[in-house]
C-alpha positions as CSV (number, residue, x, y, z in Angstrom):
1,X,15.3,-12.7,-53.1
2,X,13.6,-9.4,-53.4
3,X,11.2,-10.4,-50.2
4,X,14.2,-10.7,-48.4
5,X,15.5,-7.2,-49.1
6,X,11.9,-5.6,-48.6
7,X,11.6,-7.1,-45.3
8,X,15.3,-6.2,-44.2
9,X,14.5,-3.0,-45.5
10,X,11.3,-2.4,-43.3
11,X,13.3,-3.8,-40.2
12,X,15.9,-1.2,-40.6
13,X,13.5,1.3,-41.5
14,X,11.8,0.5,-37.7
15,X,14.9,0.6,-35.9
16,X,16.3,3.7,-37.5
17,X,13.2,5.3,-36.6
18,X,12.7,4.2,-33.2
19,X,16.1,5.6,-32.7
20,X,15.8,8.9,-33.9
21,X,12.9,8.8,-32.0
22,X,14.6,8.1,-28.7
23,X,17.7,10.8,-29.7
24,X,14.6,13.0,-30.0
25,X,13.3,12.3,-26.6
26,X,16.5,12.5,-25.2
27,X,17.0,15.9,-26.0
28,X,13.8,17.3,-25.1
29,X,14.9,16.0,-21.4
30,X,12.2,12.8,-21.3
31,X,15.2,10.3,-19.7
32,X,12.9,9.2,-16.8
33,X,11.1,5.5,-16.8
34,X,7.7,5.9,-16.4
35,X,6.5,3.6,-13.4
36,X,4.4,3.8,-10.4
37,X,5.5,3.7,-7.0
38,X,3.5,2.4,-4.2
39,X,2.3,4.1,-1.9
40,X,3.6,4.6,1.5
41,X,1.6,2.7,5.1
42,X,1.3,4.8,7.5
43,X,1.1,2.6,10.6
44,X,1.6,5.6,13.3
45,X,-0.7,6.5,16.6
46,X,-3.7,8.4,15.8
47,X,-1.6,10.9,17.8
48,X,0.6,11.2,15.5
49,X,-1.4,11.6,12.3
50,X,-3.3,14.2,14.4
51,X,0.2,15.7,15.0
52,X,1.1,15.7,11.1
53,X,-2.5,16.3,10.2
54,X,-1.3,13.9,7.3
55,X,-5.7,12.4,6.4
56,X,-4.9,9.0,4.7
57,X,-4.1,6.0,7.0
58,X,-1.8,4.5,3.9
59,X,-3.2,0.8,4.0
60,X,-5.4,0.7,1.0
61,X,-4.6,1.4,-2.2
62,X,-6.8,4.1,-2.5
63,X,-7.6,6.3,0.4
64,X,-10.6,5.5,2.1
65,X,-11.2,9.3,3.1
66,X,-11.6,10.1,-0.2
67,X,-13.7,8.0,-0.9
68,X,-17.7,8.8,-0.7
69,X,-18.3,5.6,-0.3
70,X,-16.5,5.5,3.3
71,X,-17.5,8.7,3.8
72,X,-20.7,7.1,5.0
73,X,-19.6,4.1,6.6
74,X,-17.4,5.2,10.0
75,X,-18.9,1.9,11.7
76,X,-15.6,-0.4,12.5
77,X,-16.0,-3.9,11.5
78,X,-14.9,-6.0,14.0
79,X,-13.6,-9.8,12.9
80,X,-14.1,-11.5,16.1
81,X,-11.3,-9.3,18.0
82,X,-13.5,-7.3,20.3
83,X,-10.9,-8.6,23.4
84,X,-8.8,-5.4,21.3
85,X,-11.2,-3.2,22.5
86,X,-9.8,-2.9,25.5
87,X,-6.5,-1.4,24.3
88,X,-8.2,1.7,23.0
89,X,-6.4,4.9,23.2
90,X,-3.1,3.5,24.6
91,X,0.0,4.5,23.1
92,X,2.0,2.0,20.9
93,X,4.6,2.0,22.7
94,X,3.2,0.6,25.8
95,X,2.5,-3.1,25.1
96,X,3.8,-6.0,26.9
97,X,5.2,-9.1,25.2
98,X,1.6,-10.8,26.0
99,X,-0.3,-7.9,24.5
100,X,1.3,-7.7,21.8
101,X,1.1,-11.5,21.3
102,X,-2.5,-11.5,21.4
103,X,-2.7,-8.7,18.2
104,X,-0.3,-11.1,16.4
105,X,-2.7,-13.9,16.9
106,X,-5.6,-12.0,15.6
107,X,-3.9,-10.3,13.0
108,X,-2.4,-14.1,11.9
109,X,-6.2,-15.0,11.9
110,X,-7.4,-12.4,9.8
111,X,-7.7,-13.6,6.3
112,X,-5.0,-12.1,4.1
113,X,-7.3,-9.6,2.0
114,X,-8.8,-8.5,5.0
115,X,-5.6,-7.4,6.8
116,X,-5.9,-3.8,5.6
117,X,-10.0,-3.5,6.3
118,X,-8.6,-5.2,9.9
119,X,-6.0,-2.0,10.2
120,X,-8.6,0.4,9.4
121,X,-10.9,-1.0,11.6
122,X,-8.2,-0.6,14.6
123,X,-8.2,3.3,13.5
124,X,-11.8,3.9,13.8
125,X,-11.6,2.0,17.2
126,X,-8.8,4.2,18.3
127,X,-6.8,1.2,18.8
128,X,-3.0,1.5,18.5
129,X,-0.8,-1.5,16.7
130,X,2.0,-1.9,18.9
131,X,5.3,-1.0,18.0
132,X,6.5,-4.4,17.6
133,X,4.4,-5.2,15.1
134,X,4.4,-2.3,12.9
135,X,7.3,-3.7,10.8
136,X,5.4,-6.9,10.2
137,X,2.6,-5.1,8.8
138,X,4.0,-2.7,6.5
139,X,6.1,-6.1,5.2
140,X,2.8,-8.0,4.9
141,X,0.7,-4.9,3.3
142,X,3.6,-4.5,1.1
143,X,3.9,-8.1,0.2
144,X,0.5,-8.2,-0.5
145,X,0.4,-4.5,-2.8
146,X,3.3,-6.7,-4.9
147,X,1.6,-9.9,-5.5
148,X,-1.9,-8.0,-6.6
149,X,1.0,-6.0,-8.9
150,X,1.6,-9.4,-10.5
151,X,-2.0,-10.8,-10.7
């Protein structure tokens, strides 16, 4: 019978405690949840980044120009979409339905953890996504940032 009132007495000792120590945090200001948000894809022209003079292209988790790494490798990797090549330096906005068809079917092709090296390698190629695309990628690339979340 005394166990039982020695543990009771610990479990109210811990939640007493825990809420004096939240009343405590309260009152120093420290309401806000701590979590991380994701950060934001940047799927604009390279005319408008130059515009904004914003650096990051926004589809890897960690910017690849601040990297040292990539700082050394400015070669695009091409995954067997050199047909694209022929879009460089053309607005986004100037795609017909059968252009933009044909990046959907590479980008479809791409293997899922390769989508963002595929983006990047579009930027180095100076190779704008279409407009009507754009909002399939940042869904995909977000998708994608909330299932390594859960891994």
């Amino acid at each position: 019978m005394t166990s039982l009132f020695i543990l009771l007495g610990i479990i109210l000792f811990f939640v007493v405690a825990l809420y004096i120590s939240n009343a405590i945090q309260r009152k120093k200001g420290n309401t806000k949840q701590r979590e991380t948000p994701c950060p934001a894809i940047d799927v604009r022209t390279k005319q408008e980044r130059a515009r904004d003079n914003s650096g990051c292209c926004g589809a890897h988790e960690i910017c690849e120009k601040d990297s040292l790494i990539a700082a050394f490798k400015e070669e695009p990797e091409y995954f067997d979409d050199e047909e694209l090549d022929r879009f460089q330096n053309r607005d986004s906005d100037s795609y017909t339905d059968e252009e933009v068809d044909k990046f959907r079917e590479v980008f479809y092709s791409v293997l899922d953890e390769e989508k963002p090296q595929w983006m990047r390698s579009l930027q180095l190629r100076e190779i704008a996504v279409p407009d009507q695309m754009k909002d399939e990628i940042v869904l995909f690339v977000s998708d994608l940032r909330e299932a390594k979340k859960h891994v």
